[in-house]
C-alpha positions in Angstrom: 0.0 0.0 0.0 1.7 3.5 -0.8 2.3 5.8 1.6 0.8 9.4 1.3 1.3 12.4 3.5 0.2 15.7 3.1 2.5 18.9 2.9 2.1 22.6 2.8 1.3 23.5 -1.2 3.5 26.9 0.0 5.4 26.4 2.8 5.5 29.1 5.2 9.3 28.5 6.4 10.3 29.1 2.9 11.2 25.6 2.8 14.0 25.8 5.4 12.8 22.0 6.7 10.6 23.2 9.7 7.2 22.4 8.4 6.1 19.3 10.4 5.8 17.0 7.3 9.9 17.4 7.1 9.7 14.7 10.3 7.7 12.3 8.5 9.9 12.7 5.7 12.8 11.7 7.3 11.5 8.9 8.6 10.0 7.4 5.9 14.1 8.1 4.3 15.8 6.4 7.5 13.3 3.5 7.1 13.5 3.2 3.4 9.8 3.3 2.5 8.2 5.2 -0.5 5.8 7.9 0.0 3.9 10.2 -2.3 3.0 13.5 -1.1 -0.2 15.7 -1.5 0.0 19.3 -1.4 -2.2 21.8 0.1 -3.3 25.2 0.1 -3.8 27.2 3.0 -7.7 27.4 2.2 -8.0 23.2 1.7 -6.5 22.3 5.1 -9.4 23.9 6.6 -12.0 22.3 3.9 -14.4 19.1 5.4 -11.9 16.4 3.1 -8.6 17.4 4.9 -10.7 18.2 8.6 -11.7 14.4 8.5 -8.1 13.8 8.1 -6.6 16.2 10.7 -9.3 17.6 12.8 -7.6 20.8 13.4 -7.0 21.7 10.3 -3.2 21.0 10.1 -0.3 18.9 8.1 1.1 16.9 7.9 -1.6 13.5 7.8 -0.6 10.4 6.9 -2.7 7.8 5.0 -1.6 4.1 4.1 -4.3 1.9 3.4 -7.5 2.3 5.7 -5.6 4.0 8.3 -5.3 7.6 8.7 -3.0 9.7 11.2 -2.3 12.8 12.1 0.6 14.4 14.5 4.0 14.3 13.3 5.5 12.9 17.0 2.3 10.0 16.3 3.0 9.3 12.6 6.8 8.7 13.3 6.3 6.5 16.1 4.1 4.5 14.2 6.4 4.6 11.4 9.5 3.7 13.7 7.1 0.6 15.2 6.2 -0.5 11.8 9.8 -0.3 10.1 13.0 -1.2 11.6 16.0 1.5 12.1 14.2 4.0 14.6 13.9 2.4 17.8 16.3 -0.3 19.4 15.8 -3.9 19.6 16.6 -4.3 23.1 13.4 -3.4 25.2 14.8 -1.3 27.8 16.5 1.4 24.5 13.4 1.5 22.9 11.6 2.3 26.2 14.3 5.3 26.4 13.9 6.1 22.7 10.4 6.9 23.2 11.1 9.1 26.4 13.1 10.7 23.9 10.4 11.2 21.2 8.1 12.6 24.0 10.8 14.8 25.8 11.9 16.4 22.3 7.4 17.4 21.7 6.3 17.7 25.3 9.6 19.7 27.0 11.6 21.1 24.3 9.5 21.9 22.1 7.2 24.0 23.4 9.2 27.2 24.3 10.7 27.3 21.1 7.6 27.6 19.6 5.9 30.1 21.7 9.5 32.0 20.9 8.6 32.0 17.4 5.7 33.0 17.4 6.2 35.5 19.9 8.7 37.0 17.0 5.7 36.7 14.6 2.8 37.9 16.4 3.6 40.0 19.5 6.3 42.1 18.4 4.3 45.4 18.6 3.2 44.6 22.2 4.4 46.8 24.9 4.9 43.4 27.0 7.5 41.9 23.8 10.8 42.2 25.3 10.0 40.8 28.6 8.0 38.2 26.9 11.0 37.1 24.8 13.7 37.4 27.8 11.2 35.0 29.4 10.9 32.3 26.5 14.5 32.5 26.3 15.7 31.8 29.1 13.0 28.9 29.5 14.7 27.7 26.0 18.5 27.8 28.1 17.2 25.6 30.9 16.6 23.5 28.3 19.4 23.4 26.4 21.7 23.3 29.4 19.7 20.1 30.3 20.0 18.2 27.1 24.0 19.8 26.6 24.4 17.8 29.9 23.1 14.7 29.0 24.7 14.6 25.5 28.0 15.4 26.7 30.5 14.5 24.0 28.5 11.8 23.1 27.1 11.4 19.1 23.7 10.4 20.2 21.2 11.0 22.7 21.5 7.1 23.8 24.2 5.2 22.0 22.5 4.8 18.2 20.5 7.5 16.2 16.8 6.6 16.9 13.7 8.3 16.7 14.1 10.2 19.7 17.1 12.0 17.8 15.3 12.6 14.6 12.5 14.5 16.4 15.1 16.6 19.3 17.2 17.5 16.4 13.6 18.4 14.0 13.3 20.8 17.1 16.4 21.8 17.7 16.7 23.1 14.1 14.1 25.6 14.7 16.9 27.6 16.8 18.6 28.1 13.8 18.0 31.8 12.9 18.6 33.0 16.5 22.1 32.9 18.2 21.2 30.4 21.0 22.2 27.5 19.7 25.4 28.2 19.3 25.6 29.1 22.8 26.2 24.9 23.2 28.7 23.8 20.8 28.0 20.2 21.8 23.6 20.7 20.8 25.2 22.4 17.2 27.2 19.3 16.3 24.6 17.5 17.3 22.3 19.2 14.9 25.0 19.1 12.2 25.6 15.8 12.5 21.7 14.9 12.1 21.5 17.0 9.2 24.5 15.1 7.6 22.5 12.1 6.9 21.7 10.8 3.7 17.9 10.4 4.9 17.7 14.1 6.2 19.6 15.1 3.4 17.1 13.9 0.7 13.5 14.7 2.9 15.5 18.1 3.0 15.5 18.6 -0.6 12.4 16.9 -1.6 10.8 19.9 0.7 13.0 21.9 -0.6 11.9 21.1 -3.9 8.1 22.1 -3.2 8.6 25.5 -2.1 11.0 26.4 -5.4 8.5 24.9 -7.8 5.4 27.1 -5.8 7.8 29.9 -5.9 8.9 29.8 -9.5 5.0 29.3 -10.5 
């Protein structure tokens, strides 16, 4: 059964890999497993077809057969359960992948996004500095947290896993500030994710979409 996920038709990151569908993309590359992707506009996500797919209105979904997901952190679990290469053999890694997978969504993610947004949508708000001093230094205890537990190490716990792909899918999102380079250790990290022939080509199959919307 093919694989089909939905992507932004125009990706607002300008396709710099931070739409969500670039997670489920590298997955399906680490794992090995075709996909076709349809794109949308910002008016269809919010249409009854894709709202029975994603109830909020969102990409990226994923459909393979009768089943349909939605949630990037739930579509590469299931992809990393299904195919082998994402989460250890040996009971007890797996167990610590996953805690990975949910500590890279539930912990990291979150003020990193608010930062963003922050940037996008509050900058004319008398409370925007404070805000953004706030958010960052939420971001820092963070960061010194995982730079702790990373140490000089290549991994987060021995191989790359799915709890790697998704830190360093958040991680990346620090790129256009100067914060990440404020832990040397977290930027090789980063770079070293992005050196992988599976990133490397879900990269420029995104990549691809936004050049072809942009040249049209």
């Amino acid at each position: 059964m093919t694989i089909t996920i939905t992507a932004f038709e125009r990706s607002p990151d300008r396709g710099r890999g931070l739409a969500r569908d670039m997670r489920v993309r590298w997955a399906l590359e680490e794992v090995g497993e075709p996909y076709e992707v349809r794109l949308l506009s910002f008016k269809a996500m919010k249409e009854p077809a894709h709202l029975a797919l994603q109830p909020f209105g969102q990409i990226p979904t994923y459909e393979e057969g009768d089943l349909t997901l939605f949630e990037s952190g739930a579509i590469v679990f299931h992809i990393a359960e299904r195919h082998a290469g994402l989460l250890p053999v040996d009971a007890n890694a797996r167990a610590r992948a996953i805690s990975w997978m949910f500590s890279a969504l539930n912990t990291v993610e979150p003020p990193i996004v608010d930062q963003s947004l922050a940037r996008i949508l509050e900058r004319d708000q008398p409370w925007y500095e404070q805000r953004l001093l706030s958010l960052e230094s939420s971001i820092r205890k963070r960061l010194d947290s995982l730079s702790a537990h990373l140490g000089d190490a290549d991994w987060l716990d021995g191989t790359f896993s799915a709890g790697d792909l998704l830190m360093v899918s958040v991680l990346l999102r620090l790129k256009s500030s100067n914060i990440l380079d404020e832990y040397p250790s977290l930027a090789a990290y980063v770079a070293r994710a992005e050196a992988r022939p599976a990133y490397q080509r879900a990269f420029a199959a995104q990549l691809a979409v936004f050049q072809a919307a942009s040249a049209g």
